[in-house]
N, C-alpha and C positions, 0 to 999 in steps of 0.2 A: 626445146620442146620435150623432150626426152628426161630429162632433168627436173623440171615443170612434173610430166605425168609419175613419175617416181617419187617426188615427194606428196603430190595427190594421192598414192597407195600407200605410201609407206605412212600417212598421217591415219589409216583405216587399221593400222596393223597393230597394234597396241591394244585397241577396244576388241575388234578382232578376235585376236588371239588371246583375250581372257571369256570375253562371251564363250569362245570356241571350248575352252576347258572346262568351264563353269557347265555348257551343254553336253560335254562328252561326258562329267563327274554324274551326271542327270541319267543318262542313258546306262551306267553302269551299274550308279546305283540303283536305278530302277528297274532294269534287266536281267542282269547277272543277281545282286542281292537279294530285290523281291519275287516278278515272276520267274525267272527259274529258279532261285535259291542254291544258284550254284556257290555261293560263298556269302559271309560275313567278314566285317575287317578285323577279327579277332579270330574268325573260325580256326587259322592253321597253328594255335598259339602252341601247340603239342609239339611243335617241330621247327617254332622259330630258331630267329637268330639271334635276340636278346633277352630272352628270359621274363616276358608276359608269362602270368598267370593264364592254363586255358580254361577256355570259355567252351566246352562244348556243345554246338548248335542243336544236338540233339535232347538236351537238358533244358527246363523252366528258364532255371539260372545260368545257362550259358546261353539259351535264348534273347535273355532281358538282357542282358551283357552286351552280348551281339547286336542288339538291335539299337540298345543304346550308342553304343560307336558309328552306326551307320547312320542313327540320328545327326551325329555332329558333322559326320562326312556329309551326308545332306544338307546342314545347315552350313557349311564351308562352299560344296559348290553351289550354295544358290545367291550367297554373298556374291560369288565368281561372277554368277551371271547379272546381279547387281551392280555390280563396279563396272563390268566392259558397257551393260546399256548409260549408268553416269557418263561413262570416259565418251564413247560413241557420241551421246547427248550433246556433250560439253563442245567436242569438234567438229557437230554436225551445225549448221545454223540452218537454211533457207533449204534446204538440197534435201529432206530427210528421206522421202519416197523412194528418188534416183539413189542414193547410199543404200537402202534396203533390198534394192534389185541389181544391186551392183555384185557383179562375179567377184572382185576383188573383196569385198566386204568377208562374202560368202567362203571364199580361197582363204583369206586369215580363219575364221571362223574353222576351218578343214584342219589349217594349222596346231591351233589352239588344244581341239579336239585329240591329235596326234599328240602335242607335245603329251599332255594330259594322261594319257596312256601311256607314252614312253615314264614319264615321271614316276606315276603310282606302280607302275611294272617295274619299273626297277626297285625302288625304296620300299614296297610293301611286298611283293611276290619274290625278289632276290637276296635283296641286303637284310630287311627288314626279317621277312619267311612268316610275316603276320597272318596272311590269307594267301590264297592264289588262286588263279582263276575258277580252275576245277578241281578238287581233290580227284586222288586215285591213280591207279598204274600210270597214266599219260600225260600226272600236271605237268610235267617238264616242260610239255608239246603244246598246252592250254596255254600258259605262259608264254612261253616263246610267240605262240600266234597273236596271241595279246601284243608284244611288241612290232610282232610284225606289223599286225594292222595298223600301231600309233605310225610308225615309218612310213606305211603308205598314205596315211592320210596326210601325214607333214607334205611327204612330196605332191599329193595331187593335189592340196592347198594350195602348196607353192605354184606349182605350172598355174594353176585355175587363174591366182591375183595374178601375176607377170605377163601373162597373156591377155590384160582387161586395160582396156583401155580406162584411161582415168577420170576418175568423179568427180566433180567442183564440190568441194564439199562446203564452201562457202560461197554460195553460189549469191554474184553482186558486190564482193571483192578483189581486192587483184589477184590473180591467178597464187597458187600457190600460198597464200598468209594463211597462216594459221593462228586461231586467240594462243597467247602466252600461258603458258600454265603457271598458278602463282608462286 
């Protein structure tokens, strides 16, 4: 049974956890980006780590610059949230209301969101040094909390699905099948 309910979650964690990213790419870029303007993904290009051209946000043309990259970042995670509702779709049949109000769903979804944060924080605000969260004396601290938060939302992801009991996600087949992917 136990074996059963774990491949019922683990068949959620996949869609899950790109919804989850594709919604956390949603939130940053329309949080951090627009309403507060606390960055652009080109804003920190004065003090990258690969030799971008900058674009300063405070300029027409570093505006249009800026705004253009965050267009594609927008259009990137909303592809994201694209694919995990396909993938979701695909391995949801009969069940789709009980999947949608399911913790586990939601616990990937937390996942996702975390990884998401962990990724752009590291490749864009460390290795990268293209933007970061907040310029000024304490981006170190901006960043850093950036990661932190991805960490904590991986883990309460995680406990959220682990602790839910499992969804038939085909509900009217035998336990556990899942459609083959082609």
């Amino acid at each position: 049974m136990a074996r059963s309910a774990h491949r019922l979650r683990r068949g959620i964690a996949l869609p899950g956890a790109v919804l989850g990213a594709g919604l956390g790419g949603f939130v940053d870029g329309i949080l951090l980006h627009q309403i507060l303007q606390w960055h652009h993904m080109l804003s920190s290009t004065d003090t990258d780590n690969i030799g971008v051209h900058y674009y300063p946000s405070d300029t027409v043309a570093g505006l249009r610059m800026n705004t253009l990259w965050d267009g594609f970042f927008h259009a990137f995670t909303w592809l994201a949230v694209l694919i995990g509702l396909s993938l979701l779709y695909y391995r949801v049949t009969l069940s789709r209301g009980r999947v949608w109000r399911s913790r586990a769903l939601w616990g990937w979804i937390l996942v996702g969101w975390g990884l998401f944060n962990l990724v752009e924080g590291v490749v864009d605000h460390h290795l990268l040094g293209i933007h970061h969260v907040r310029d000024g004396p304490y981006r170190l601290w901006w960043d850093l909390g950036f990661l932190a938060l991805g960490v904590a939302l991986v883990v309460v992801g995680w406990l959220v699905q682990r602790r839910t009991p499992a969804v038939d996600l085909c509900e009217g087949r035998a336990a556990g099948a899942f459609p083959r992917s082609r």
